[in-house]
C-alpha positions as CSV (number, residue, x, y, z in Angstrom):
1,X,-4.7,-32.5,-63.2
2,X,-8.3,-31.4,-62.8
3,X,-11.3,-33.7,-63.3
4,X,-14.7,-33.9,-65.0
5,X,-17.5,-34.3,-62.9
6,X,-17.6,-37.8,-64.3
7,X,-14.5,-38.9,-63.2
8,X,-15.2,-37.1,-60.1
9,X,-18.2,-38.7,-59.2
10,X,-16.3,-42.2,-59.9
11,X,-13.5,-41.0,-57.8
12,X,-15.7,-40.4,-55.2
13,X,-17.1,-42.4,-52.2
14,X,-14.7,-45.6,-53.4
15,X,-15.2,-48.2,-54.3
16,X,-19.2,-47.7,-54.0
17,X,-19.7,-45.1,-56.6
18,X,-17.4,-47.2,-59.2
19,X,-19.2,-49.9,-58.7
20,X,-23.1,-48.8,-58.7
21,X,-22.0,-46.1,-62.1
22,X,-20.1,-48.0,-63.6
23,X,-19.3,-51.8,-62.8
24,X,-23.0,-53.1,-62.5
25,X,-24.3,-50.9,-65.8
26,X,-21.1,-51.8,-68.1
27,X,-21.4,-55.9,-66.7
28,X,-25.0,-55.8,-67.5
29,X,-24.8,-54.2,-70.8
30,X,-21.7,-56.3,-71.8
31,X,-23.5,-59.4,-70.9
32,X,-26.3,-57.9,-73.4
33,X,-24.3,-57.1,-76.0
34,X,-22.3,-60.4,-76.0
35,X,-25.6,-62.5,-76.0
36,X,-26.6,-60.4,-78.9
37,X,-24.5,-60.9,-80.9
38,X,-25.1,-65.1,-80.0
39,X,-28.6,-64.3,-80.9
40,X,-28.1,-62.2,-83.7
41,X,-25.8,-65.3,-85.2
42,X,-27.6,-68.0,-84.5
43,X,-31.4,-66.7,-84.2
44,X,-31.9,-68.8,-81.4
45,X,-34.4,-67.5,-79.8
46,X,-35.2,-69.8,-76.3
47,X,-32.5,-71.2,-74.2
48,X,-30.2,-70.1,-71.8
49,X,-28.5,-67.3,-73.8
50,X,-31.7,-65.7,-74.7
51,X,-32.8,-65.5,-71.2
52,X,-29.8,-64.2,-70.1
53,X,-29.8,-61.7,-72.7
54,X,-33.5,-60.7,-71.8
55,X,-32.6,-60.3,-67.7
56,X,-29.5,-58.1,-68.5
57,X,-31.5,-56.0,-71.3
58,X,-34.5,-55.4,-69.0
59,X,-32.2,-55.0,-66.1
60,X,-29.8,-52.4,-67.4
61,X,-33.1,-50.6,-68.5
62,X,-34.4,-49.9,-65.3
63,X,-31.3,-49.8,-63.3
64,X,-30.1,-47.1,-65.9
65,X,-34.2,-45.2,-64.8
66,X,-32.9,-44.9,-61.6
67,X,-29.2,-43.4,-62.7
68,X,-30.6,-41.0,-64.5
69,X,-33.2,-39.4,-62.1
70,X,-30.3,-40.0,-59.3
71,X,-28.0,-38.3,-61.4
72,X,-30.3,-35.5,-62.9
73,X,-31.7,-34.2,-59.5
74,X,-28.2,-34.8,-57.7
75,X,-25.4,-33.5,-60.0
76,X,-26.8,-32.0,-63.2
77,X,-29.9,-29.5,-62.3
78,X,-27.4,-28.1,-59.7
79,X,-24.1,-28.1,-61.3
80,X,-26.3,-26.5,-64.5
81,X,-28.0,-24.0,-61.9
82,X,-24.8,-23.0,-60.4
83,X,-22.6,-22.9,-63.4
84,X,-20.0,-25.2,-62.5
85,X,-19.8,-27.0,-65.9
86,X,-15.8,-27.6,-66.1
87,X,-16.0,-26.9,-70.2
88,X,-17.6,-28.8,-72.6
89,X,-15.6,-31.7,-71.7
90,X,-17.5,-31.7,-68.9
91,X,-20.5,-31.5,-70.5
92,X,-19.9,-33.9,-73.1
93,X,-18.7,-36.8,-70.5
94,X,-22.0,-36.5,-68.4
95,X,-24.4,-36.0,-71.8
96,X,-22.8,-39.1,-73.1
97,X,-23.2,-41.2,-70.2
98,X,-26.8,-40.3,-69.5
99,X,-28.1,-40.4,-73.2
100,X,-26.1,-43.6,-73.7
101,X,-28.6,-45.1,-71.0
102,X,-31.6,-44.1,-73.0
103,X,-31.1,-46.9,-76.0
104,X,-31.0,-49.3,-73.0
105,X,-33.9,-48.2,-71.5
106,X,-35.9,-48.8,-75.3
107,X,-34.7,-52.3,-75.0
108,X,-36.3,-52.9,-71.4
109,X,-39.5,-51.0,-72.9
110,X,-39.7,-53.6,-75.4
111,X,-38.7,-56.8,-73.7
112,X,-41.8,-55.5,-71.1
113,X,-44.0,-54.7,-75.4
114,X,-44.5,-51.9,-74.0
115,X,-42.8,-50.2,-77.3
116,X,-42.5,-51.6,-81.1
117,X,-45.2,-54.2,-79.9
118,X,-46.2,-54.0,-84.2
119,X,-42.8,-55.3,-85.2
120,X,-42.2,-58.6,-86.1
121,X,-39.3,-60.6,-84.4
122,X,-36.5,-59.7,-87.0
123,X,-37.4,-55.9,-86.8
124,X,-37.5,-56.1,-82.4
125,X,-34.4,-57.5,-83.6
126,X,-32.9,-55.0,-85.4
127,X,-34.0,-52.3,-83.0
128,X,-32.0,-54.4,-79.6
129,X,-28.8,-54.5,-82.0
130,X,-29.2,-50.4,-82.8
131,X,-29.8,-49.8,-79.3
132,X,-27.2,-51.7,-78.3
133,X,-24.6,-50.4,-80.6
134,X,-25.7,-46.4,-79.8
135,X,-25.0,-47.5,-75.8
136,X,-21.6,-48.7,-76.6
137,X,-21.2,-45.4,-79.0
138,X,-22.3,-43.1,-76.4
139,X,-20.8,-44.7,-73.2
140,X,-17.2,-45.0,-74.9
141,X,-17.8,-41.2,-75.7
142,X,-18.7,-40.8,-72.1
143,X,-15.2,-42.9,-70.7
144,X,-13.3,-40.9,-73.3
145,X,-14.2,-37.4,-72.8
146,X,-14.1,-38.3,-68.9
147,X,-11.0,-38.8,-68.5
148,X,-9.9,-35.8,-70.4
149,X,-8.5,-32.4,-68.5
150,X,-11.3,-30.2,-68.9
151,X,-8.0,-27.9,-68.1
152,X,-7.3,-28.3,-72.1
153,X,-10.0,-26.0,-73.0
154,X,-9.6,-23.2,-70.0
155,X,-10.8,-24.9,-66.8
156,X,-9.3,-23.6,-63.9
157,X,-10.5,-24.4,-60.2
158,X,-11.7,-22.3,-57.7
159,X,-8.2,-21.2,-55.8
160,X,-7.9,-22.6,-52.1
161,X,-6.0,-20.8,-49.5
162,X,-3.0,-22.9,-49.7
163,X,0.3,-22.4,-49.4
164,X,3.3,-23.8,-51.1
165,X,5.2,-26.1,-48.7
166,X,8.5,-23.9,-48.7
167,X,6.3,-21.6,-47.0
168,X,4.2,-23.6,-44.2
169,X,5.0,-22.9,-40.7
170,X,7.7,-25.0,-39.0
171,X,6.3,-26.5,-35.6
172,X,8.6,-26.3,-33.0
173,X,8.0,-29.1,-29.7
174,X,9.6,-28.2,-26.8
């Protein structure tokens, strides 16, 4: 079965690259949607679950920076310069997982006021449980379409010199 490049990328370098793409980003955005929705119900806001929920929203901001400038200069520009798009499954894996990042990186921008600084505490509100909701949208597009053949709609890999077992050479030890 072939792969997408963002299955690919966290196939490779185990366990590191599962980990830093997807294990830290999807704990720390869990965490902040869980805490949400604890905030969103009970409109407590000091305590315990609201500073957890500010670490992971800030945190998964900036962490999520640094994904997507990694992951723009080191796989997209050159798989996009090169033409090695596997389809639009491909395409739509890797979009999805880097936009989904960008509702994240609103909520870090606010928890810092650096963005919707005029809204009142019910509308910042409103605007964390949107972002949070589009992340989950867009990275659940991203693990769907991911895991998909881009085979489906055409892709077929560059053919290595291999040949089929029935005809490898037989070593003979003397």
């Amino acid at each position: 079965m072939n792969m997408t490049h963002y299955m690919q990328l966290l196939a490779d370098n185990q366990p590191w690259n599962l980990m830093l793409f997807m294990a830290i980003p999807i704990v720390l955005a869990e965490t902040l949607a869980i805490t949400e929705l604890y905030v969103l119900f009970t409109r407590k806001f000091d305590g315990l679950i609201w500073n957890i929920n500010r670490i992971a929203g800030t945190t998964v901001g900036i962490y999520f920076i640094g994904i997507i400038v990694y992951l723009m200069t080191t796989a997209v520009i050159p798989i996009t310069k090169a033409g090695e798009w596997r389809t639009v499954i491909d395409v739509i894996a890797v979009g999805s997982y880097l936009i989904g990042g960008l509702p994240l990186i609103w909520i870090a921008l606010q928890e810092f006021g650096l963005v919707n600084q005029g809204m009142n505490r019910e509308g910042k509100l409103k605007i964390h449980a949107i972002c949070v909701a589009l992340f989950l949208v867009f990275g659940h597009i991203a693990m769907i379409s991911g895991m998909l053949d881009p085979g489906l709609l055409g892709y077929q890999p560059a053919h290595t010199m291999e040949m089929p077992d029935a005809e490898m050479p037989v070593s003979h030890q003397h």
